[in-house]
C-alpha positions, 0 to 999 in steps of 0.5 A, a space after each residue: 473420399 476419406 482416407 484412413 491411416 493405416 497406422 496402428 498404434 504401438 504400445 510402450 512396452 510393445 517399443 522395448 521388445 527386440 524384434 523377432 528374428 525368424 526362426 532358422 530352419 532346421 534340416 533334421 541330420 540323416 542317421 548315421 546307419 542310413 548314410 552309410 548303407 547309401 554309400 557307394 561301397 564298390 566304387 569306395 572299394 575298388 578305387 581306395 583299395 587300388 590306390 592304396 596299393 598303386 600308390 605305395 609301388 610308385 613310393 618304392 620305386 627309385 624313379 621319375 614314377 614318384 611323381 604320380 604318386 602326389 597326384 593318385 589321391 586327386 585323381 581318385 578323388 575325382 574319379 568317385 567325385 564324378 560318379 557320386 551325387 549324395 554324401 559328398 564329405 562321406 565319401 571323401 572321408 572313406 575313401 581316405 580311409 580305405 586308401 591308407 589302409 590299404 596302402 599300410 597292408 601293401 606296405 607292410 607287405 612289401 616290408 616283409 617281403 623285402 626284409 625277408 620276413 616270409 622266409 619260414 626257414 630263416 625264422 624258425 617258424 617251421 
């Protein structure tokens, strides 16, 4: 029985060559227009548009209340984190705008409310 070198011959030129490095795959990127139409848009809503407006009544209060208001975004973030299951880092980011949105609206109103800026007689507007 003979046995046979399985050794193949490298030529010089074949020796200075890097070795290939194999290609990385690329995932192709969803369109934009796609990821947002799959967002959950109630669950964004309802809870930025709730913590945005709870959260700028516990900053107005002059209480031990305050304290929740540092732990309403986690608690928010959690609640949507929980329910989601795709387009984790979108939801996070709309949910952030659409809190503080609406926490400045619930701000400004109360603003004006305190300051006494809907009072149309004192103004003149009517």
């Amino acid at each position: 029985m003979a046995t046979q070198s399985s050794e193949t011959e490298v030529t010089p030129a074949e020796e200075q060559l890097p070795a290939k490095r194999p290609e990385p795959v690329k995932n192709p990127r969803m369109p934009v227009g796609q990821v947002l139409r799959e967002l959950n848009w109630l669950l964004l809503l309802a809870v930025g548009i709730a913590g945005g407006v709870t959260w700028v009544l516990l900053l107005t209060q002059n209480s031990r209340l305050q304290f929740f208001a540092g732990l309403l975004p986690v608690a928010g973030g959690i609640l949507v984190g929980r329910q989601i299951k795709r387009h984790t880092n979108w939801h996070a980011a709309m949910l952030s705008l659409i809190t503080t949105l609406s926490a400045v609206v619930t701000a400004l109103v109360v603003l004006s409310i305190s300051t006494g800026l809907t009072d149309t007689q004192r103004t003149g507007l009517l």
